[in-house]
MDTraj code that builds the backbone (N, CA, C; nanometers):
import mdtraj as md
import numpy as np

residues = "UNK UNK UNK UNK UNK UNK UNK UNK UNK UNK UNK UNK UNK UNK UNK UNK UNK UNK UNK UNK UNK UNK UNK UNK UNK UNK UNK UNK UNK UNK UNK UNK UNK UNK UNK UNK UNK UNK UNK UNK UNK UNK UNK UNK UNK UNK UNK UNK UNK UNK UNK UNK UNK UNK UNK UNK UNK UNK UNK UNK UNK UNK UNK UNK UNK UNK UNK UNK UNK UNK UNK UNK UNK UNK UNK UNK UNK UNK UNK UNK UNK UNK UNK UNK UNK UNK UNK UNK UNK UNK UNK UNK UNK UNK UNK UNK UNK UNK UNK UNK UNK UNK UNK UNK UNK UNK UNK UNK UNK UNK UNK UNK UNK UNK UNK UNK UNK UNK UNK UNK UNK UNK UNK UNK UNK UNK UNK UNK UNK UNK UNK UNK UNK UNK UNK UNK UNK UNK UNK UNK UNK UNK UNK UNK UNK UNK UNK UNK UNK UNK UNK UNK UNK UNK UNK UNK UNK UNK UNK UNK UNK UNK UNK UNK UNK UNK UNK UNK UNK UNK UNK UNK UNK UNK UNK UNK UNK UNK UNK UNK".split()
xyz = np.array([
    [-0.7210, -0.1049, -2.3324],
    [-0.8158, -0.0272, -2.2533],
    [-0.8807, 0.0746, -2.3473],
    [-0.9951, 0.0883, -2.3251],
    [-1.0745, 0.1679, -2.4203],
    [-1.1662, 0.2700, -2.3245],
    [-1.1449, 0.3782, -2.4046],
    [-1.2819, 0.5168, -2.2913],
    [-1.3643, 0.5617, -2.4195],
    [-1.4728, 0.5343, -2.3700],
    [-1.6098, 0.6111, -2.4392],
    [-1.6516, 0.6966, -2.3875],
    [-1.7089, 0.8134, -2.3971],
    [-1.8057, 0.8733, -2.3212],
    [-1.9630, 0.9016, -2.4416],
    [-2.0324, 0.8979, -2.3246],
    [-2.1991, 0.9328, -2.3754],
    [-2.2932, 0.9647, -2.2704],
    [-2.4188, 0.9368, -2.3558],
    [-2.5349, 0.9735, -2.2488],
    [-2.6092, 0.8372, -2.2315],
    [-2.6252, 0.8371, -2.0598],
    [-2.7133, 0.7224, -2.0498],
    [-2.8451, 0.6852, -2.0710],
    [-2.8680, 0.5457, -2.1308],
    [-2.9555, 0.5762, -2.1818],
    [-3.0560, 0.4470, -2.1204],
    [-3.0248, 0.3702, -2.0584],
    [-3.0635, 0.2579, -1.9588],
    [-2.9803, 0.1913, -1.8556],
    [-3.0389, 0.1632, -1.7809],
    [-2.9371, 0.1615, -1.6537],
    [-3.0065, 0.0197, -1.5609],
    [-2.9285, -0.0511, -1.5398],
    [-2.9846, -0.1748, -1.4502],
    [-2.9074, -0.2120, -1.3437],
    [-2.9441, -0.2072, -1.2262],
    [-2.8309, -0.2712, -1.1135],
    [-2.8794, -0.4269, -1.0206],
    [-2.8008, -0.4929, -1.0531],
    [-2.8444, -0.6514, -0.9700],
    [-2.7218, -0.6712, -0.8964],
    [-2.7144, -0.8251, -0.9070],
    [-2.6177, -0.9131, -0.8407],
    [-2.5993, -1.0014, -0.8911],
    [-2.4784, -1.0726, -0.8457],
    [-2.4934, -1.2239, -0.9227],
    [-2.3368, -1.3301, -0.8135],
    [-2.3769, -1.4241, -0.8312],
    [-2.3148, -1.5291, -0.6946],
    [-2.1441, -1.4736, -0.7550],
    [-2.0703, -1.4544, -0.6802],
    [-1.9250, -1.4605, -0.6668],
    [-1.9045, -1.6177, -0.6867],
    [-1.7932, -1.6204, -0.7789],
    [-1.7239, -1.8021, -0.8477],
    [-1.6496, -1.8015, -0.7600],
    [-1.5866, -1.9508, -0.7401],
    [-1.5150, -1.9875, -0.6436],
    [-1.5476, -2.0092, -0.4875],
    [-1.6473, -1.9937, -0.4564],
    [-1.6257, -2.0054, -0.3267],
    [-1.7370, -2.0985, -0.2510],
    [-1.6833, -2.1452, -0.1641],
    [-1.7515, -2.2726, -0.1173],
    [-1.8598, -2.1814, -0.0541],
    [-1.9993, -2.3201, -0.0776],
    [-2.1248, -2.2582, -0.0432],
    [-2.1795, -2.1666, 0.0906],
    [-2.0792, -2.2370, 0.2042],
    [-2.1609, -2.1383, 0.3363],
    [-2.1651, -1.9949, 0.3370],
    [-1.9939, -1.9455, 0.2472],
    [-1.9771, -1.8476, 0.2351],
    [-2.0513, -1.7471, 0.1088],
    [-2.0657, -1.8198, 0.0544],
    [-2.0905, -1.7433, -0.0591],
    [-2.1458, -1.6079, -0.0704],
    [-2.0857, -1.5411, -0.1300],
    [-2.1627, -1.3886, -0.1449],
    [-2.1743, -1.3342, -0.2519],
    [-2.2382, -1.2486, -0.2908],
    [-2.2931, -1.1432, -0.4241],
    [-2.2698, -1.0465, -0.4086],
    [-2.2067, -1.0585, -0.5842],
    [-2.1311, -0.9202, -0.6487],
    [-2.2145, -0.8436, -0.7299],
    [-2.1791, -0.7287, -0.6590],
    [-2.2881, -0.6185, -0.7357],
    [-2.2948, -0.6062, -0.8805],
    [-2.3298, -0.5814, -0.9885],
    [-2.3348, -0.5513, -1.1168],
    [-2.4118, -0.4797, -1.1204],
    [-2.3461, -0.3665, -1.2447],
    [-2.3939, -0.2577, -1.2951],
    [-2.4214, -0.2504, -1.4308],
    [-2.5230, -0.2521, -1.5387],
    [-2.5755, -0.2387, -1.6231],
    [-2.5858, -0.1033, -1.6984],
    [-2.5516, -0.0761, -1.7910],
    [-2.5269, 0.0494, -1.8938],
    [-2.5182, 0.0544, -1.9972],
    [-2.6083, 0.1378, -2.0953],
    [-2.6419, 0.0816, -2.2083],
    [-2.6134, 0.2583, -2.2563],
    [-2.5020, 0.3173, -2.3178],
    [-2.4921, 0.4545, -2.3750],
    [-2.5013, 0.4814, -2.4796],
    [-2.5325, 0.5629, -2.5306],
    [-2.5628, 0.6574, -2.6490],
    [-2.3963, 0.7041, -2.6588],
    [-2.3384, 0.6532, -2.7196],
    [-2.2034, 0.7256, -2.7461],
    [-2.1991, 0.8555, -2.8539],
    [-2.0683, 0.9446, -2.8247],
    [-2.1132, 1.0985, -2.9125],
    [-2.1253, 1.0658, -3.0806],
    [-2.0355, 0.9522, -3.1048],
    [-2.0744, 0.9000, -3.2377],
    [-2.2432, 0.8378, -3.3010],
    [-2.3267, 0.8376, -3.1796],
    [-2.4678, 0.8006, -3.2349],
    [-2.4424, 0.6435, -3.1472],
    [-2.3608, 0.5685, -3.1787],
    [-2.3616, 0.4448, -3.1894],
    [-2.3652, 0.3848, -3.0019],
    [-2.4932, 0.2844, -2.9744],
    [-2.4940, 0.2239, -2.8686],
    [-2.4206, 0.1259, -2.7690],
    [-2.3546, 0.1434, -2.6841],
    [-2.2307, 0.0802, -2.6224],
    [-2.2933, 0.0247, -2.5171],
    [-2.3350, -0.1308, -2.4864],
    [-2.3572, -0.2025, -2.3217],
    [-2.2183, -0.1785, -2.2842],
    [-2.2587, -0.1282, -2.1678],
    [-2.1160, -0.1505, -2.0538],
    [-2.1795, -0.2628, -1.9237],
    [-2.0541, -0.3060, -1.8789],
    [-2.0878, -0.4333, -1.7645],
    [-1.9964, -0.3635, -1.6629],
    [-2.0300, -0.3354, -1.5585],
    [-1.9429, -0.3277, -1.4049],
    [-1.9502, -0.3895, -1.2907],
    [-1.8521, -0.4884, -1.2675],
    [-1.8690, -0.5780, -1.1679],
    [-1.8214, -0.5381, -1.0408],
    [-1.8305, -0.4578, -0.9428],
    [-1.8536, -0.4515, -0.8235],
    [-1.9067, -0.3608, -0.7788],
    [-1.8233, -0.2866, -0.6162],
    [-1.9270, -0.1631, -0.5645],
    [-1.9053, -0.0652, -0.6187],
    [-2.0280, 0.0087, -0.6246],
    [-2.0346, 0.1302, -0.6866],
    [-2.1206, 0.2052, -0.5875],
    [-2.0276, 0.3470, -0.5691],
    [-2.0830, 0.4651, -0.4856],
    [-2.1958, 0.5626, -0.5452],
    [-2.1650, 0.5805, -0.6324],
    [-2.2374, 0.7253, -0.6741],
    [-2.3452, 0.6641, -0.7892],
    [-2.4153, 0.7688, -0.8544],
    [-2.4798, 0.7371, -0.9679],
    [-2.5034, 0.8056, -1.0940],
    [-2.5821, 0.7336, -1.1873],
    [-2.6139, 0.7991, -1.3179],
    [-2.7189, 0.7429, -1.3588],
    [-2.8067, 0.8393, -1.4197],
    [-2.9492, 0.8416, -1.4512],
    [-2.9212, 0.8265, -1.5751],
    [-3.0416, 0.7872, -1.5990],
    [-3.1163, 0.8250, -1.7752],
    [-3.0702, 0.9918, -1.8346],
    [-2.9756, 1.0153, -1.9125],
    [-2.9781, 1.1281, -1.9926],
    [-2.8534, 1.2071, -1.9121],
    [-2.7716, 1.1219, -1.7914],
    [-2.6442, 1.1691, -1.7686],
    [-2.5337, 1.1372, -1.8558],
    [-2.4663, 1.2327, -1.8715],
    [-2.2985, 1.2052, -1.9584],
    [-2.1944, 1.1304, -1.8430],
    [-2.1722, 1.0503, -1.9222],
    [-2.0761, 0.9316, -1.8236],
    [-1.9106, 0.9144, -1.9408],
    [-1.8641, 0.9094, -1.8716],
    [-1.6934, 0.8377, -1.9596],
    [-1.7035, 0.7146, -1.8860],
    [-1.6549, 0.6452, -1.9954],
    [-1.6155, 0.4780, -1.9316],
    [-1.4745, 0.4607, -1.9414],
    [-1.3782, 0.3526, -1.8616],
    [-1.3005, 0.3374, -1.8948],
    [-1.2907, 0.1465, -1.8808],
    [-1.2539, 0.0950, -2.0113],
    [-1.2628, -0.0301, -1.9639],
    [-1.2371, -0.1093, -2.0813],
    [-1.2476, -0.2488, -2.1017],
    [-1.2212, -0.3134, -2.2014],
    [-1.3015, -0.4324, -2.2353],
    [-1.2860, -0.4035, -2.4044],
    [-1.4236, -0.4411, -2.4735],
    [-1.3815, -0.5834, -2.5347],
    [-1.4726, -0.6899, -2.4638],
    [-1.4861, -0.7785, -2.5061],
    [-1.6213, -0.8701, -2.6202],
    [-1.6299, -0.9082, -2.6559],
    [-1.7711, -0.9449, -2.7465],
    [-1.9144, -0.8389, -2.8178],
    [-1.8298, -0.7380, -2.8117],
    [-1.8778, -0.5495, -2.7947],
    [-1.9652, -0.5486, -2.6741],
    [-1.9183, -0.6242, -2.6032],
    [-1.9311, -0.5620, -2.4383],
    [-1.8538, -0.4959, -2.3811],
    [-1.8568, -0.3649, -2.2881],
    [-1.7306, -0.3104, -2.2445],
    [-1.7515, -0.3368, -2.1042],
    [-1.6661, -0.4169, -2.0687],
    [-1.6335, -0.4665, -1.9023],
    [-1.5405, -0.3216, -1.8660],
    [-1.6347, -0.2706, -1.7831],
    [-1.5763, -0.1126, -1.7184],
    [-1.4871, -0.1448, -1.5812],
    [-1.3705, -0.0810, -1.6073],
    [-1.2803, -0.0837, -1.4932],
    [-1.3143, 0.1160, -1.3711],
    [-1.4051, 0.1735, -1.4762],
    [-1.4430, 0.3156, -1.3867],
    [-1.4870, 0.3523, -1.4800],
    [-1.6012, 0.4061, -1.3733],
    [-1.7514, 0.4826, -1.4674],
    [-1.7339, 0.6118, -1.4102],
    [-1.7263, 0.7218, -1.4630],
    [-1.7264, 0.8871, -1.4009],
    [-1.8453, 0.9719, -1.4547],
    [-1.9335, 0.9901, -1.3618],
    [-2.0487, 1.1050, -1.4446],
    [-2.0254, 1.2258, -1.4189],
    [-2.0228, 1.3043, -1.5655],
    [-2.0066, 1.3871, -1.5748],
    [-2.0984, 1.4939, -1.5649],
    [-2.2011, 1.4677, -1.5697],
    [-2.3077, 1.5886, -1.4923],
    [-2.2881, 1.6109, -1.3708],
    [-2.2680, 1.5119, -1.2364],
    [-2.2597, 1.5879, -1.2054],
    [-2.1051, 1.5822, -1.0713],
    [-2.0142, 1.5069, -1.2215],
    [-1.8563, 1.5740, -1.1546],
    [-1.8101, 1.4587, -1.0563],
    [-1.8892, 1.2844, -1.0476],
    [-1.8227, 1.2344, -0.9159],
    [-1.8427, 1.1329, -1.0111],
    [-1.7479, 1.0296, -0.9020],
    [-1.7477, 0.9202, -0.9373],
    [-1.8183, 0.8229, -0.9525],
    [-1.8774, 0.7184, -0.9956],
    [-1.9649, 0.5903, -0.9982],
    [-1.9167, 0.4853, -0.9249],
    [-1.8156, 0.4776, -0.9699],
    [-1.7196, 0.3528, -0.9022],
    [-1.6695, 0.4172, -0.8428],
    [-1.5510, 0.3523, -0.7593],
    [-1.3943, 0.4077, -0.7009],
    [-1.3146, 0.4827, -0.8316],
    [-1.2354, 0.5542, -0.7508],
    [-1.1666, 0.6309, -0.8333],
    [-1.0813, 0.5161, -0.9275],
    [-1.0223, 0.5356, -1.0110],
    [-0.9250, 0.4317, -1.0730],
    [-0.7856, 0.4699, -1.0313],
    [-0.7621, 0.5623, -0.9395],
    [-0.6192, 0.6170, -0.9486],
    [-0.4932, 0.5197, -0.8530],
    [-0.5202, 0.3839, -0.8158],
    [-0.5183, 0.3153, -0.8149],
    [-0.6046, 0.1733, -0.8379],
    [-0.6017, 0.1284, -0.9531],
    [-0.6747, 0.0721, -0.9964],
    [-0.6676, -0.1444, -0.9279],
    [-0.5492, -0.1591, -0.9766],
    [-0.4834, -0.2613, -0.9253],
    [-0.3505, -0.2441, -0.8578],
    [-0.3993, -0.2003, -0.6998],
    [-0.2456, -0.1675, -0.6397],
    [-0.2009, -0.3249, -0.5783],
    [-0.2864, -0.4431, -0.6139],
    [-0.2297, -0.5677, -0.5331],
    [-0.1844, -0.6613, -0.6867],
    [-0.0824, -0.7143, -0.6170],
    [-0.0216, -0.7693, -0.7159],
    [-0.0585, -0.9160, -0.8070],
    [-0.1950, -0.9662, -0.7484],
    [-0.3089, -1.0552, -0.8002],
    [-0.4191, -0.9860, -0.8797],
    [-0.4409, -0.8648, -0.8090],
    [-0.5434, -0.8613, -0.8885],
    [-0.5012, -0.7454, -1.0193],
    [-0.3477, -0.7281, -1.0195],
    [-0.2815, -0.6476, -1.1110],
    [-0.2949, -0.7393, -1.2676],
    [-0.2380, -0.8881, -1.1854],
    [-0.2206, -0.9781, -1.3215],
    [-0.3243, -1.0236, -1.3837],
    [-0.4814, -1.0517, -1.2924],
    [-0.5905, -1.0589, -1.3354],
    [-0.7150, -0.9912, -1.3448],
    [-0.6562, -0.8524, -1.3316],
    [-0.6631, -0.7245, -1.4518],
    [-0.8125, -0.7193, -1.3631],
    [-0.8886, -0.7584, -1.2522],
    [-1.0681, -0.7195, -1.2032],
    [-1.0285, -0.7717, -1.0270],
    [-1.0694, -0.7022, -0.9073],
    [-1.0771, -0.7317, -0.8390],
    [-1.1739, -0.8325, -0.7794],
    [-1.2586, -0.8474, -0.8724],
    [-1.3500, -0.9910, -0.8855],
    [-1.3591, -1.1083, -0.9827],
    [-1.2375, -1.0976, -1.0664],
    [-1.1733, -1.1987, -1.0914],
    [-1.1653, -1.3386, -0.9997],
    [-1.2500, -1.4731, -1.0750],
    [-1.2652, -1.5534, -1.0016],
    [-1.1200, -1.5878, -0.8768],
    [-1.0121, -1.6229, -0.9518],
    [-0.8963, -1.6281, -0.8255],
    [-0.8836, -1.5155, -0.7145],
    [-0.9219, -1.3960, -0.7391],
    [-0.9214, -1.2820, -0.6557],
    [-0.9924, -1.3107, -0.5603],
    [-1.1620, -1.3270, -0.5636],
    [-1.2244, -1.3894, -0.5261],
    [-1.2163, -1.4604, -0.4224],
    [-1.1072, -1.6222, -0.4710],
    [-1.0748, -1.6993, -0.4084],
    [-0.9915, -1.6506, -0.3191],
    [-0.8891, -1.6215, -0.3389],
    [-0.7682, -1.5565, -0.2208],
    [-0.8264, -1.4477, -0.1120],
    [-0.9059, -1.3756, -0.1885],
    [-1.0023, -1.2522, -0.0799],
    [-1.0734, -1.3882, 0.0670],
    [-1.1421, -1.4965, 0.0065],
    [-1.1984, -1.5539, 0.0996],
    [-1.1076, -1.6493, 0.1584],
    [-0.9752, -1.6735, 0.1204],
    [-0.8426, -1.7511, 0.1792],
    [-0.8625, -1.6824, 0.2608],
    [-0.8208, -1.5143, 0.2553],
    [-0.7531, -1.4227, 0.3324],
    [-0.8454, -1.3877, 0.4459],
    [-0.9486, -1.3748, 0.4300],
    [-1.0683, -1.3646, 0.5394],
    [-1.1213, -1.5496, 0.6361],
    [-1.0985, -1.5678, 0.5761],
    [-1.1225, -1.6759, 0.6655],
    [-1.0008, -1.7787, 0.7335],
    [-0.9020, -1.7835, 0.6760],
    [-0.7679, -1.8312, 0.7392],
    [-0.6305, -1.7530, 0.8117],
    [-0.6083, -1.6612, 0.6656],
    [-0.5374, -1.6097, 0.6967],
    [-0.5201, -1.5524, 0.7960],
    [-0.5933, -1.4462, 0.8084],
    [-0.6223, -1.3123, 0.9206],
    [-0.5953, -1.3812, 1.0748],
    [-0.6763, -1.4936, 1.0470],
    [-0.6954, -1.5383, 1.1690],
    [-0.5873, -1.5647, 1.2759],
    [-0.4647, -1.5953, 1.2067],
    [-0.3113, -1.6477, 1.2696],
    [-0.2586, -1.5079, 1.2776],
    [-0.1901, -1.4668, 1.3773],
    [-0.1059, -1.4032, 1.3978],
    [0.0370, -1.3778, 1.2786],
    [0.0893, -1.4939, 1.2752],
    [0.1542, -1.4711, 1.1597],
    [0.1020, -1.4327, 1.0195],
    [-0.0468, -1.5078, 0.9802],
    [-0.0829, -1.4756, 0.8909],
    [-0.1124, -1.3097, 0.8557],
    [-0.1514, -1.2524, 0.9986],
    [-0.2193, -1.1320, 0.9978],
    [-0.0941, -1.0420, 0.9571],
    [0.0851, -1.0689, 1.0178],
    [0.1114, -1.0335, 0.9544],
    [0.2017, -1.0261, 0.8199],
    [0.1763, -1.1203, 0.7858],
    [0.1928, -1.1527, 0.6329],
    [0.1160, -1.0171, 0.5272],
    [-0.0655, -1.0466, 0.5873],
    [-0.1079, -0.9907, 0.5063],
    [-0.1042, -0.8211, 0.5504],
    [-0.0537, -0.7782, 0.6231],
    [-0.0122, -0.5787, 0.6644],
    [0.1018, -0.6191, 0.5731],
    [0.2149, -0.6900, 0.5724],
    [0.3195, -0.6606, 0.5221],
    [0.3002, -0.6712, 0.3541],
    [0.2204, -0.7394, 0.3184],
    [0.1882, -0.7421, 0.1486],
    [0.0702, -0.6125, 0.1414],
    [0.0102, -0.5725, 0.2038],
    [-0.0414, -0.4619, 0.1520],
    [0.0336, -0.3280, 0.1637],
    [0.1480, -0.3414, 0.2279],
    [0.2443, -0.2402, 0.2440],
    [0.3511, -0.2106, 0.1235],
    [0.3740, -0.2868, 0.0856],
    [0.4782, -0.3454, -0.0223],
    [0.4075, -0.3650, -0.1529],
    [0.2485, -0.4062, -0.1998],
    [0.2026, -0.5016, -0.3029],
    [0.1710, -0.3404, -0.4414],
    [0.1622, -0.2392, -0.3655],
    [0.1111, -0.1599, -0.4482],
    [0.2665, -0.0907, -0.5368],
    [0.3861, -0.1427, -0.5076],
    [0.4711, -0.0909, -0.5324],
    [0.5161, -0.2017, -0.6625],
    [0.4943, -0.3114, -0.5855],
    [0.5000, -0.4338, -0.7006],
    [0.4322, -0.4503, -0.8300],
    [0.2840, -0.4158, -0.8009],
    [0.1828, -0.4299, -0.8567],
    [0.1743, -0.3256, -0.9942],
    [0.2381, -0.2028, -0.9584],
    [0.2154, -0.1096, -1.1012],
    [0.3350, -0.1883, -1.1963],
    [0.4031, -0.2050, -1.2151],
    [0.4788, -0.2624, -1.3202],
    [0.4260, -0.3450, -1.3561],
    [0.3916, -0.4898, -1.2822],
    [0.3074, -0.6015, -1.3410],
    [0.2004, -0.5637, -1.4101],
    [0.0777, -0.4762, -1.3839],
    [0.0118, -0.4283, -1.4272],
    [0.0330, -0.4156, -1.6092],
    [0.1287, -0.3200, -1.6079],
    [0.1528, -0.2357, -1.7464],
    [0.2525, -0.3334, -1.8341],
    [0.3055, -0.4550, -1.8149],
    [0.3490, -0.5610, -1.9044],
    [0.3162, -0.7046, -1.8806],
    [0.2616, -0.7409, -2.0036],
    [0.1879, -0.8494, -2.0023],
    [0.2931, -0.9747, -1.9700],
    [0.4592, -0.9650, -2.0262],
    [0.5320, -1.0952, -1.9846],
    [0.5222, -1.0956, -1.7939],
    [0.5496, -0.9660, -1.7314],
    [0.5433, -1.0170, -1.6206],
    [0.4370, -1.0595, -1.5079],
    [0.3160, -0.9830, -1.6226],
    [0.1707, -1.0906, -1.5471],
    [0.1944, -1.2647, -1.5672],
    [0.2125, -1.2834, -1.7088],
    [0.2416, -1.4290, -1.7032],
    [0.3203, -1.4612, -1.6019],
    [0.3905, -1.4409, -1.6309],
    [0.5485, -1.4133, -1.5247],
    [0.4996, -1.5148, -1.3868],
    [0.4492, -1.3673, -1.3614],
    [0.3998, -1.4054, -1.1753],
    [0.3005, -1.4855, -1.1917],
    [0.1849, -1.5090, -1.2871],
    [0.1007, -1.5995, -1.2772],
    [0.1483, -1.6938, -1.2681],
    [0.2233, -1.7394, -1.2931],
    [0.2580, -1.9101, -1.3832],
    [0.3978, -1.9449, -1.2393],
    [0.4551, -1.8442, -1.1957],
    [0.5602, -1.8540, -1.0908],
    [0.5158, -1.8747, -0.9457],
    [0.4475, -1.7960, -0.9443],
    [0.4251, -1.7375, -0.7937],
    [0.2385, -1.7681, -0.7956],
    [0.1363, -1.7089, -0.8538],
    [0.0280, -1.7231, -0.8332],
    [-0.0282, -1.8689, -0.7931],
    [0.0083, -1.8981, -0.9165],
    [-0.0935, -2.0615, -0.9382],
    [-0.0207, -2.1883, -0.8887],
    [0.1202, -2.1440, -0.8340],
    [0.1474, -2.2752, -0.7399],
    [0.1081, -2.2329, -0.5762],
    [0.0950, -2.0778, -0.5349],
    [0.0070, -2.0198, -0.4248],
    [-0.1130, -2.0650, -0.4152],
    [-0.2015, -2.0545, -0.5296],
    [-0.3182, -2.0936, -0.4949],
    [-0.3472, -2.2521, -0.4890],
    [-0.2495, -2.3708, -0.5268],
    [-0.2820, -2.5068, -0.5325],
    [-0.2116, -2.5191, -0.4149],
    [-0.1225, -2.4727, -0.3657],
    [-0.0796, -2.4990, -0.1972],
    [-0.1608, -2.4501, -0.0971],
    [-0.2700, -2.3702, -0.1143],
    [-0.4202, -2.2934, -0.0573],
    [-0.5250, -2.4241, -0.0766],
    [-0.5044, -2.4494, -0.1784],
    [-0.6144, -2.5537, -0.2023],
    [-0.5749, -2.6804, -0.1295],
    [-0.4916, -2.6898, -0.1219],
    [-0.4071, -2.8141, -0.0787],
    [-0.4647, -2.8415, 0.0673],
    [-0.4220, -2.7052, 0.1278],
    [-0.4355, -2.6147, 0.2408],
    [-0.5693, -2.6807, 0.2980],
    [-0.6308, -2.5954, 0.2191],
    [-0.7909, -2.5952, 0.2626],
    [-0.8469, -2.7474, 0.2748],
    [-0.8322, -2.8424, 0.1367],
    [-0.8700, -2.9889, 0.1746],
    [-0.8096, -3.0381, 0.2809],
    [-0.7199, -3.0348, 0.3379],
    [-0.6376, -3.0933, 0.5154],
    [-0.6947, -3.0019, 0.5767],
    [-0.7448, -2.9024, 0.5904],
    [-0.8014, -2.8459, 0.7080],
    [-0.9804, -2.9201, 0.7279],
    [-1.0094, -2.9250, 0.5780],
    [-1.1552, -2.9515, 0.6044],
    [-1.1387, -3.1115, 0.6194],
    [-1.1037, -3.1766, 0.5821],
    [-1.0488, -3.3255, 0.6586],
    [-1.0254, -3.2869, 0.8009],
    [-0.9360, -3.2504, 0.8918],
    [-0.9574, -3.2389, 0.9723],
    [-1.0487, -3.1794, 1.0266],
    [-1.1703, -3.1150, 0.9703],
    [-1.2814, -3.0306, 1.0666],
    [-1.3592, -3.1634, 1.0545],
    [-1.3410, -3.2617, 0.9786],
    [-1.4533, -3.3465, 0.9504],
    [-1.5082, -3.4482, 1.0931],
])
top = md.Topology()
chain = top.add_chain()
for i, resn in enumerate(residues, 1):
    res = top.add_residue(resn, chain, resSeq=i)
    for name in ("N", "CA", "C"):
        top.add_atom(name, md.element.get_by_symbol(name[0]), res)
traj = md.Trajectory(xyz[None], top)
């Protein structure tokens, strides 16, 4: 994880299609565009992939916090400091669920996927509904340890995640056979 701070110095906000998810549903994820003047002189693109509350102009001081891939910095929280609020959500829980702990972005394509499991199947069953109160009750307690060591992201990925999500998938082809 890496924090810069600077002054902004271009700023772009779009969208772009959310992966994973079958077409009826499909929806768009916000992106945030940032291009800073860091205090060293030197120019930093930042990328932020979802909602964002607050803002920053041309010639605001911003801290980033996030991690730099291809000298892109994929921002996990943008804070402007002129004038004292946040851009994003706070980070002070950053990944309190225990999926999107191991794949480190709440729009992480599998996140993604399970967000639209969870809204369109899950919820719907009684049992499912409470499955999912009882994992959001419990997931943030799980979730900080996984977070902060990489064997037990594998861990749970490779244990628990990715035979969850092919029994979802599994799931989903027998249901849509039967809607057929």
């Amino acid at each position: 994880m890496v924090e810069i701070s600077g002054e902004v110095d271009h700023i772009d906000k779009g969208e772009i299609a959310a992966p994973g998810i079958p077409r009826p549903n499909k929806k768009n994820i916000p992106i945030l565009r940032i291009r800073i003047r860091s205090v060293s002189g030197k120019m930093v693109q930042v990328l932020y992939k979802g909602d964002y509350f607050g803002d920053a102009t041309i010639g605001h001081e911003v801290t980033i916090k996030g991690i730099e891939k291809g000298g892109l910095i994929h921002a996990k929280s943008i804070y402007n400091n002129t004038t004292n609020s946040w851009v994003t959500k706070s980070p002070g829980c950053l990944n309190c669920f225990v999926a999107t702990a191991v794949y480190g972005s709440p729009y992480a394509k599998e996140i993604v996927f399970l967000r639209f499991f969870r809204d369109n199947y899950l919820i719907k069953k009684k049992s499912g509904e409470l499955f999912n109160n009882i994992y959001y009750k419990i997931s943030p307690f799980i979730a900080r340890p996984i977070e902060k060591n990489h064997f037990l992201r594998g861990f749970v990925n490779r244990l628990i995640l990715k035979p969850f999500m092919k029994a979802i998938r599994i799931f989903l082809r027998i249901t849509d056979t039967k809607d057929k």
